[in-house]
C-alpha positions as CSV (number, residue, x, y, z in Angstrom):
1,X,-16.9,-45.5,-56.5
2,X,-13.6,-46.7,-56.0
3,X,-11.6,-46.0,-59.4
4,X,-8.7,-48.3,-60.7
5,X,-5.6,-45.8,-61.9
6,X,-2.8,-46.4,-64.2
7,X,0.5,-44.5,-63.2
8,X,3.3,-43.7,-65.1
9,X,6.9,-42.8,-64.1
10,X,8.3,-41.4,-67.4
11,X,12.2,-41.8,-66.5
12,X,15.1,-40.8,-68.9
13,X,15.9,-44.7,-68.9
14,X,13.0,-46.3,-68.1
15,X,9.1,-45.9,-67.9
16,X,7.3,-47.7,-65.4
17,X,3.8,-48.2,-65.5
18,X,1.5,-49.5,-62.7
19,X,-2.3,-50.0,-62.7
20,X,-3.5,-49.9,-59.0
21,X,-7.0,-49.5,-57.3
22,X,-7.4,-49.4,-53.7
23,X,-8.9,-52.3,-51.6
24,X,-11.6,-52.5,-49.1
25,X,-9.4,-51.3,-46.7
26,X,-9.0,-48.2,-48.5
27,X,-4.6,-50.1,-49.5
28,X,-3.2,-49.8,-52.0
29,X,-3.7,-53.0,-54.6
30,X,-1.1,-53.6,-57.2
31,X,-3.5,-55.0,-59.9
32,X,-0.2,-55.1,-62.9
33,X,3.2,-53.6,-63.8
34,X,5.0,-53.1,-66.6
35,X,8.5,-51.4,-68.0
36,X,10.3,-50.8,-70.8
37,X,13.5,-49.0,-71.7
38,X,13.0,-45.1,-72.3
39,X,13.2,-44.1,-76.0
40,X,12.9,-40.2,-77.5
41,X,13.4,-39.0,-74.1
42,X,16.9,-36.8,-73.6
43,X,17.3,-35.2,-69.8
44,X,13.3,-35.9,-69.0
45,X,12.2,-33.7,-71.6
46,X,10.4,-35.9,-74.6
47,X,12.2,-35.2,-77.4
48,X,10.7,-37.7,-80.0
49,X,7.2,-38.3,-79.6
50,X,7.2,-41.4,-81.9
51,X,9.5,-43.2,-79.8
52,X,8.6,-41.7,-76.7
53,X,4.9,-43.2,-77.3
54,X,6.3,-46.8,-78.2
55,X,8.3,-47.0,-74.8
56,X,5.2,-45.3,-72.7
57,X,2.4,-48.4,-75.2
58,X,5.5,-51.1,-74.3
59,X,5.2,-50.4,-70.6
60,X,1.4,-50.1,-70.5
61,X,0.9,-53.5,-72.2
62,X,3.2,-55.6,-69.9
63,X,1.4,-54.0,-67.0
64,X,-2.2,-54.8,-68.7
65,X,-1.4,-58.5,-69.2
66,X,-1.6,-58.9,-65.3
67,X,-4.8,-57.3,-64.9
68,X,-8.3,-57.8,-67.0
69,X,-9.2,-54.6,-64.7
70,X,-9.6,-51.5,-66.7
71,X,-8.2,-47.9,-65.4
72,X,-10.9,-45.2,-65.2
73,X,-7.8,-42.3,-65.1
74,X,-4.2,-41.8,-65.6
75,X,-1.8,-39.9,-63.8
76,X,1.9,-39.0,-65.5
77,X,5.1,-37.3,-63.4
78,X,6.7,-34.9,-65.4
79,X,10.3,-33.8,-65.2
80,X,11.5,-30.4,-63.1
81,X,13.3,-29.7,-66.5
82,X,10.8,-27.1,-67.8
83,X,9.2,-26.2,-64.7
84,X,8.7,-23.2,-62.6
85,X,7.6,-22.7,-58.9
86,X,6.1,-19.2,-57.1
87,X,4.9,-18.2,-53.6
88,X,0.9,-16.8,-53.3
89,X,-1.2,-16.5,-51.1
90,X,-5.4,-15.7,-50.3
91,X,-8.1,-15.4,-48.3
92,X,-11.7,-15.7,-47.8
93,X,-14.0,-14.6,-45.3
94,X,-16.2,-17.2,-43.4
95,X,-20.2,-16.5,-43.9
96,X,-21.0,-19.6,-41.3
97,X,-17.9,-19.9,-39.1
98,X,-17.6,-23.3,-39.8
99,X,-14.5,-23.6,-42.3
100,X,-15.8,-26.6,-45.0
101,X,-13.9,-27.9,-47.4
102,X,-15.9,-25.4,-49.8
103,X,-13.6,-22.2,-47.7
104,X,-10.7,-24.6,-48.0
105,X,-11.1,-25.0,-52.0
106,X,-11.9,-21.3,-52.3
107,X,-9.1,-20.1,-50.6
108,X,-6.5,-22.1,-52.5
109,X,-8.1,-21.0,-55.9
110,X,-7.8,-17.4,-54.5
111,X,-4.2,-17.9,-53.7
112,X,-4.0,-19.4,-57.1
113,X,-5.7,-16.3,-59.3
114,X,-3.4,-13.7,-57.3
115,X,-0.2,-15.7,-58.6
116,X,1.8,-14.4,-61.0
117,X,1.8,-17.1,-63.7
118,X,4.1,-16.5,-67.1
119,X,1.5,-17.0,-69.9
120,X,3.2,-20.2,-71.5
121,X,3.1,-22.2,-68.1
122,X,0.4,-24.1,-66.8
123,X,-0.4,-24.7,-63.7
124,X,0.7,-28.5,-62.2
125,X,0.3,-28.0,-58.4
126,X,-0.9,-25.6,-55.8
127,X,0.5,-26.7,-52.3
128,X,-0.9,-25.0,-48.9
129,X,2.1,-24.0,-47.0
130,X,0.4,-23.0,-44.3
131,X,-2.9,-21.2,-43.2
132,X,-4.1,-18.4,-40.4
133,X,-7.5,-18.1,-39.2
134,X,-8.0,-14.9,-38.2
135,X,-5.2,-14.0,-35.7
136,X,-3.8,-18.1,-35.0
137,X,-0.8,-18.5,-37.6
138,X,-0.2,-22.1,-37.1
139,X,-3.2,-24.0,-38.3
140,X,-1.9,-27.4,-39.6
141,X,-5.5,-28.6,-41.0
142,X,-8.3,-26.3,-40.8
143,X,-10.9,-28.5,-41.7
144,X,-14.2,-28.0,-39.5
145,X,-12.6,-25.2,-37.4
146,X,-14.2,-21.9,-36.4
147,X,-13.5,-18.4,-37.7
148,X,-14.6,-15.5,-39.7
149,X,-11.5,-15.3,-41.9
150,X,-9.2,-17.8,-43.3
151,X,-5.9,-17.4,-45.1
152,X,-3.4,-19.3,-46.9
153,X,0.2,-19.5,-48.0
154,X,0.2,-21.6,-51.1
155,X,3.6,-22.9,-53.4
156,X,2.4,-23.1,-57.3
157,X,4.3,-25.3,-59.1
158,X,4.0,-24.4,-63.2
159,X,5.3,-26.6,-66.5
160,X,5.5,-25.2,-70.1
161,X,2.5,-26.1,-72.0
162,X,4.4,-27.3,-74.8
163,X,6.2,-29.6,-72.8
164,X,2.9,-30.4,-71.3
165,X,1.5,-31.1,-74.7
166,X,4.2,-33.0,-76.3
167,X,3.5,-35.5,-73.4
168,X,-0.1,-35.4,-74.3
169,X,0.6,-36.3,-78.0
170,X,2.8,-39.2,-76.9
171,X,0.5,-40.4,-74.5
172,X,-2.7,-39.9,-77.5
173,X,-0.6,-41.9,-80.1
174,X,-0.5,-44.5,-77.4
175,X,-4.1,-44.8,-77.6
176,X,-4.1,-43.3,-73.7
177,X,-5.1,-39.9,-72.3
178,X,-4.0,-37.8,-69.2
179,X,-5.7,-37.4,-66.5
180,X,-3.4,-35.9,-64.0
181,X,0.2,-34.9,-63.5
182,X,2.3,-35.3,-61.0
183,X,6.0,-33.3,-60.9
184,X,8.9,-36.5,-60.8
185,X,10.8,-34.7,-57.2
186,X,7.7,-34.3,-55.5
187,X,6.4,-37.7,-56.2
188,X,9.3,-39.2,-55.0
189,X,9.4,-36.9,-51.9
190,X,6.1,-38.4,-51.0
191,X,7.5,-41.7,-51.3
192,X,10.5,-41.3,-49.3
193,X,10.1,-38.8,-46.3
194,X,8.8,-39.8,-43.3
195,X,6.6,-38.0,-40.9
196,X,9.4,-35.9,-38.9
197,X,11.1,-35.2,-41.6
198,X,8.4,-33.4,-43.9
199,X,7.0,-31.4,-40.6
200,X,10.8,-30.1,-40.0
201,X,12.4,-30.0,-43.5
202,X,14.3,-31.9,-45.5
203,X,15.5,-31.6,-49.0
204,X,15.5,-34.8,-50.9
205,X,17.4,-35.1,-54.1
206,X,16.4,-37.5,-56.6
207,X,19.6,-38.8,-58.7
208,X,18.8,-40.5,-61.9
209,X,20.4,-41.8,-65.0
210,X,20.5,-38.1,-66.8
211,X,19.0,-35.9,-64.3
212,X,19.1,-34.8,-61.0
213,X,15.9,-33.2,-59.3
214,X,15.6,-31.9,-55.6
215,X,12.8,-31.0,-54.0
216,X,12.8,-28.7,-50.4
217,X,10.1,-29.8,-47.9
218,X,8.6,-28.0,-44.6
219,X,5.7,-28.3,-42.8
220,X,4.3,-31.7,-45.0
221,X,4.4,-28.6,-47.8
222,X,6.8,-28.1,-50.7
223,X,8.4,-25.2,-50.7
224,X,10.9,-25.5,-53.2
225,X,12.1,-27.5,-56.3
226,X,15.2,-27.5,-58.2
227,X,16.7,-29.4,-61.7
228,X,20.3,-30.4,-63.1
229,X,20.7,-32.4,-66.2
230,X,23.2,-34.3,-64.9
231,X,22.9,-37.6,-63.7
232,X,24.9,-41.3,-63.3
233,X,24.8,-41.6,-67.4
234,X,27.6,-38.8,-67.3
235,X,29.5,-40.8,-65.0
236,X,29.7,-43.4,-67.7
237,X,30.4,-41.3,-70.4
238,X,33.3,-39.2,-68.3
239,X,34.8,-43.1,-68.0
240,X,34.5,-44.0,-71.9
241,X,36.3,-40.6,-72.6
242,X,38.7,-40.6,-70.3
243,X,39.2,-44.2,-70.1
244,X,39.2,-44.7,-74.4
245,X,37.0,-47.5,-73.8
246,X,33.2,-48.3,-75.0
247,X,30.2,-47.5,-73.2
248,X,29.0,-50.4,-72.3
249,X,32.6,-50.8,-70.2
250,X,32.5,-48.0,-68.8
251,X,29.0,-49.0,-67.5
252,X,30.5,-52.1,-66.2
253,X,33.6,-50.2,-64.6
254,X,31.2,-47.4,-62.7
255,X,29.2,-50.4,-61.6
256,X,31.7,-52.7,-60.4
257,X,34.6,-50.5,-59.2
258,X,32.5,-47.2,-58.9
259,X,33.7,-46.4,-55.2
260,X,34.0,-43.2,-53.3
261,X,35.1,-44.5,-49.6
262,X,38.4,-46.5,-50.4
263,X,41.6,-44.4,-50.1
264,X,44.5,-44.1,-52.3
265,X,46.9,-46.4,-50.7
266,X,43.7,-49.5,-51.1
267,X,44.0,-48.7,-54.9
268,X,47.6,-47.5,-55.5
269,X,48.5,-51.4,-56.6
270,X,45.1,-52.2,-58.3
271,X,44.8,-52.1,-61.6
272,X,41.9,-53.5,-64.4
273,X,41.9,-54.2,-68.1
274,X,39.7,-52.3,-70.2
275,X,38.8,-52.5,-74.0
276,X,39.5,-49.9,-76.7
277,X,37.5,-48.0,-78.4
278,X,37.9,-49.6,-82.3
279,X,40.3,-51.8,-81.2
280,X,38.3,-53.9,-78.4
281,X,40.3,-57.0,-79.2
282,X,43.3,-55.5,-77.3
283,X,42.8,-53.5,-74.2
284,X,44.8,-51.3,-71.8
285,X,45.1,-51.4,-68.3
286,X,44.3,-48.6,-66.0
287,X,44.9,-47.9,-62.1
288,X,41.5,-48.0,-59.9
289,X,42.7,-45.0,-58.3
290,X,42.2,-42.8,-61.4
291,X,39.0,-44.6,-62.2
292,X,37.7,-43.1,-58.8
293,X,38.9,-40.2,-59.3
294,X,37.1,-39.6,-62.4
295,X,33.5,-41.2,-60.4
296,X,34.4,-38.3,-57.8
297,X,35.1,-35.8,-59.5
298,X,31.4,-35.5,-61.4
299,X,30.1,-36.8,-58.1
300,X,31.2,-33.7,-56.4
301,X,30.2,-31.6,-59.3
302,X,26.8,-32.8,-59.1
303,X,26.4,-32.4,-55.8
304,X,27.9,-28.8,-55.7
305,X,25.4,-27.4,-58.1
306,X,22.4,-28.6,-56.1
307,X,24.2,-27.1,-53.0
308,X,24.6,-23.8,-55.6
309,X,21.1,-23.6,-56.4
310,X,19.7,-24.2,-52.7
311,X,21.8,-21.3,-51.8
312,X,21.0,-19.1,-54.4
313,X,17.0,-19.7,-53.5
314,X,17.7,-18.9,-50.1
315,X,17.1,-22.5,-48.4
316,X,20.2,-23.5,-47.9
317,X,19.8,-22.4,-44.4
318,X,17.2,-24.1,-43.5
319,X,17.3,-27.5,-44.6
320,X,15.8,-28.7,-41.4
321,X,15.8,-32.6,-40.9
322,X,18.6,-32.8,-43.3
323,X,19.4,-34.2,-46.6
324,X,17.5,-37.5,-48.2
325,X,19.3,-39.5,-51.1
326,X,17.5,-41.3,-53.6
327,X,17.0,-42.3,-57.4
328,X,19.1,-45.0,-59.0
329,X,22.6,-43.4,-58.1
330,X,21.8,-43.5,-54.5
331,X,23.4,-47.1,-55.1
332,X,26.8,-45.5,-55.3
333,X,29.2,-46.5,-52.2
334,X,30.4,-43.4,-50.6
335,X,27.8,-40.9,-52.0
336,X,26.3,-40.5,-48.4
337,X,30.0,-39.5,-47.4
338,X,30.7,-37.0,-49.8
339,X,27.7,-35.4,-49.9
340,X,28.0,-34.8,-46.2
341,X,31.3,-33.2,-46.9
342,X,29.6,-30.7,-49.9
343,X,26.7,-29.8,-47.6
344,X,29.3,-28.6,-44.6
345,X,28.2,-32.0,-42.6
346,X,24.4,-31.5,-42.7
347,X,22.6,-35.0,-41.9
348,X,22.5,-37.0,-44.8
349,X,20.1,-40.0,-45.2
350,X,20.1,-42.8,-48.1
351,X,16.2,-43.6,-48.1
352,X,14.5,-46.1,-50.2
353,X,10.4,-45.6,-50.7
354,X,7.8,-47.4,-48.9
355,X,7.6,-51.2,-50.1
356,X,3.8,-51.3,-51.2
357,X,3.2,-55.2,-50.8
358,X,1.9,-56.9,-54.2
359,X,2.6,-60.0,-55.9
360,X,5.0,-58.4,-59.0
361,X,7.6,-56.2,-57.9
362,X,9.9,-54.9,-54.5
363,X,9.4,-51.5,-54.7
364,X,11.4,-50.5,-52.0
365,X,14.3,-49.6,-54.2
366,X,15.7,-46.1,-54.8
367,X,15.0,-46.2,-58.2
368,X,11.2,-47.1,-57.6
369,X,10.7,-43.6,-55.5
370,X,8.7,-42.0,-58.1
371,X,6.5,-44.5,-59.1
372,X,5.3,-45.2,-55.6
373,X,5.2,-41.5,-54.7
374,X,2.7,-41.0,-57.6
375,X,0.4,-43.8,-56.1
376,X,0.8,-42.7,-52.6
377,X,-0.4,-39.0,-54.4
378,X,-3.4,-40.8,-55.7
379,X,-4.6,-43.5,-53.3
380,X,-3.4,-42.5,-50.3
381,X,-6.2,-41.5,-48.1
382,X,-5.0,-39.5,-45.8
383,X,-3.5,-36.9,-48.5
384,X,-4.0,-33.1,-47.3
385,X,-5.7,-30.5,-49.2
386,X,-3.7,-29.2,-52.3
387,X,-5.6,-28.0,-56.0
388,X,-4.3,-30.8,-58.7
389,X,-3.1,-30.2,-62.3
390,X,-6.6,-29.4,-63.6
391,X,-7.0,-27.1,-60.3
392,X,-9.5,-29.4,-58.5
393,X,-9.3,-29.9,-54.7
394,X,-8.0,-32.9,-53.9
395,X,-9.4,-34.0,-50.7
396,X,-9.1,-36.6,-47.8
397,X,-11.1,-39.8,-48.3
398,X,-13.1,-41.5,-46.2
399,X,-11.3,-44.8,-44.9
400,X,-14.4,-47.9,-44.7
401,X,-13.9,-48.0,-40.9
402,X,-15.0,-44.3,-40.5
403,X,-17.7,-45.1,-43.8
404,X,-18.6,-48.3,-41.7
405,X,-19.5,-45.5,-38.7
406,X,-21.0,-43.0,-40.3
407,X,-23.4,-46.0,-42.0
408,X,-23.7,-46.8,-38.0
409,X,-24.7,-43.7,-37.2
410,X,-27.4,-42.8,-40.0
411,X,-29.0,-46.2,-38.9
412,X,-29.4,-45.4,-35.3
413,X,-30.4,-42.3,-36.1
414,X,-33.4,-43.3,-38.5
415,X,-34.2,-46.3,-36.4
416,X,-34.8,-43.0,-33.2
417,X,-36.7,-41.3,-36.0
418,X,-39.1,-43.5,-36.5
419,X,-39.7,-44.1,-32.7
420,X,-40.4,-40.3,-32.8
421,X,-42.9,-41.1,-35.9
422,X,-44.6,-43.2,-34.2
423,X,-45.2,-40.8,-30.9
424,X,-46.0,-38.2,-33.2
425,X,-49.5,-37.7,-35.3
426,X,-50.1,-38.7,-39.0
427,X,-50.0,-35.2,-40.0
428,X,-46.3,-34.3,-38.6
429,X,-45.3,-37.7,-40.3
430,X,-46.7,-36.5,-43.5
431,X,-44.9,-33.2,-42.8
432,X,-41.9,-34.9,-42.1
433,X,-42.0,-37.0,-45.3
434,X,-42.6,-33.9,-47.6
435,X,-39.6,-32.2,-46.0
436,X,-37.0,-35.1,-47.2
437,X,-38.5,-35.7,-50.8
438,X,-37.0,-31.4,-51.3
439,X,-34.2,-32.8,-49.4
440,X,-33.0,-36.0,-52.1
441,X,-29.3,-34.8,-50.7
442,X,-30.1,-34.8,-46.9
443,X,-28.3,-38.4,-46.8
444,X,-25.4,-37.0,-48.1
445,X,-25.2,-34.4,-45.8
446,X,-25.3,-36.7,-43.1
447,X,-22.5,-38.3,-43.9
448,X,-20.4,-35.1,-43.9
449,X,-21.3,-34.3,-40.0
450,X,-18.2,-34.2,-37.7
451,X,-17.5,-36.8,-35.4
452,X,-18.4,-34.3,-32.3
453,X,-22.0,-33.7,-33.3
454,X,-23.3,-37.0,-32.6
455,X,-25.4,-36.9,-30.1
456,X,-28.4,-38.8,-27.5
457,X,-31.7,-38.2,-27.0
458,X,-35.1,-37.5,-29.1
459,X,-34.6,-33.7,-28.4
460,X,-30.7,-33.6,-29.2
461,X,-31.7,-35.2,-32.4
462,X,-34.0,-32.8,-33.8
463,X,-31.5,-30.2,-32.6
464,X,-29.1,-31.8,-35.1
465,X,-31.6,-32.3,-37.6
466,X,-31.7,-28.1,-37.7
467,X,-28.5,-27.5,-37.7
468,X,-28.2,-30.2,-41.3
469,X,-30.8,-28.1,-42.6
């Protein structure tokens, strides 16, 4: 049954919620949206529940007032802040050759109990990095292949339970419950990579108001994520100090004047009033040229610890397609520049997420990457295989057109049965009905046959009929 969802993008400034379902079609239906300003939340870690819970009910309501539909589950990114992520791997042997997505479920749990998981972290994601059957390495999707053995490469993706639970108890005071989680980089990884660039590598970094998250992709797999707890907010507050004017100013500065391309001889002559701190009836004026300098200068900082932690992981090296910008300070004018210049002129990309159509909101804005990466997680149906946060296998789903041919299929193939009925005696028909009352799942096994075993003929289909059974 096709299940309406409620997503929620807990931000350090704002929480966006989103109740979506998918369509006949199998796209994505915007059904209601709501936000609200973030509350008891300091550098994505929740740090009063109260408050937290008020802003996550807040959002919730707005986005319920558009919709009479009620969500079935709810999914919730958390932040890379108290998050840790490890390398595994399994294997299974094959009893039937065929590789299901029973061998494909087993071999990621396998991968999953060799891990080495740190007793007060829980387990958010396990992504297949890549698999081998038997001696081929480079098996993209093995779904209905052949072999005797089947291994896999998996990243696991772990948060601290308390931080876990802390968003559990906001979410309960709420009057809501979790279903799922999602982690805040990948979701908006999902959102904003395109095909090339997640088969090749890219690293996309995710800069918000009070925290920056990066996430490493290769081969449609992540392979790395990273945190910083610094984000645009610290621009504004190195203006207010260094500036001696109020927040709110400085907010007004960054955003209007907040420029990294001009050059010092386009600002030498420029200069803007500012208020005082306690004394905002009189104000001062200060040169644009030392306004950007302070915007650069924790620009550059920010930018240089991500390019510190990449290399101290090891992936600096191989970033692949490049470097993907993103998240509300992706807005800043020149950041595509300088961060081109930090990452010794490695292709940088600005990208916004994919604009999911609907009737509310444009989300194709950087600062609506998460939120559509955690629907594109749910409802996208042509995910790949990966165990969720309650280490269940998340498969592919069926679109209707391939539902719509299966259906086809069955029909044809019961309307030839009972041409073969009625060639045959009483007896084999009796036989015949006796064999599918022991059988009440034989239907659903149909449905599950590869596109390549459809066949012609009245012998061809008893020959299928065996191998079903």
């Amino acid at each position: 049954m096709n299940k309406t969802l409620l997503a929620i993008d807990i931000g350090s400034s704002n929480i966006t919620a989103v109740i979506a379902r998918n369509n006949l079609d199998y796209k994505i239906n915007i059904l209601g949206t709501g936000s609200s300003k973030s509350s008891g939340i300091n550098k994505g870690v929740i740090s009063n529940i109260e408050a937290a819970s008020k802003s996550i009910k807040d959002a919730v309501l707005i986005a319920k007032k558009n919709t009479t539909e009620e969500f079935d589950s709810t999914i919730v990114s958390i932040s890379g802040a108290y998050t840790k992520g490890i390398r595994s791997a399994g294997s299974v042997n094959v009893p039937n050759g065929l590789i299901t997505e029973n061998e494909i479920n087993q071999v990621l749990q396998m991968a999953l109990y060799n891990a080495t998981i740190i007793p007060e972290y829980e387990v958010v994601h396990v992504i297949p990095i890549s698999y081998k059957i038997d001696d081929s390495s480079d098996v993209e999707n093995p779904l209905n292949m052949n072999g005797s053995r089947l291994e896999a490469s998996v990243f696991v993706l772990t948060a601290k339970k308390t931080a876990l639970t802390n968003i559990k108890s906001a979410m309960k005071i709420a009057g809501l419950s979790v279903n799922n989680f999602i982690l805040d980089g990948y979701a908006a990884a999902i959102s904003v990579l395109d095909e090339q660039q997640k088969k090749f590598g890219a690293t996309v970094i995710n800069i918000g108001s009070t925290t920056t998250e990066f996430v490493c992709y290769r081969g449609h797999s992540m392979i790395y994520n990273g945190f910083i707890p610094v984000g645009s907010n610290h621009i504004t507050n190195d203006l207010s100090v260094m500036l001696h004017t109020p927040p709110l100013a400085a907010e007004k500065i960054k955003t209007e004047y907040g420029d990294l391309l001009k050059t010092s001889e386009e600002l030498t002559n420029k200069k803007i009033r500012t208020p005082r701190i306690g004394d905002e009836k009189n104000s001062s004026e200060v040169s644009l040229e030392y306004v950007q300098t302070i915007v650069h200068a924790r620009v550059e900082e920010t930018l240089s610890l991500v390019k510190k932690d990449l290399k101290k992981s090891g992936i600096h090296e191989s970033l692949g397609a490049g470097i993907v910008l993103t998240g509300g300070m992706s807005k800043l004018n020149g950041l595509k520049e300088l961060t081109t210049l930090v990452f010794d002129n490695f292709p940088t990309k600005i990208s916004n997420p994919v604009n999911i159509e609907n009737g509310y909101l444009s989300f194709e804005d950087s600062k609506m990457a998460t939120i559509v990466g955690i629907l594109l997680y749910s409802l996208e149906p042509n995910r790949g295989f990966e165990l969720d946060s309650n280490k269940n296998l998340i498969k592919k789903r069926k679109t209707n057109e391939n539902t719509a041919k299966m259906e086809d299929d069955l029909a044809l193939s019961s309307a030839k049965e009972k041409v073969v009925q009625k060639e045959q005696p009483k007896v084999r028909r009796e036989q015949d009905t006796s064999a599918s009352k022991t059988n009440p799942d034989s239907a659903t096994t149909l449905t599950r046959l590869p596109e390549n075993s459809k066949k012609k003929g009245v012998g061809k289909i008893w020959n299928m009929i065996t191998e079903w059974f």
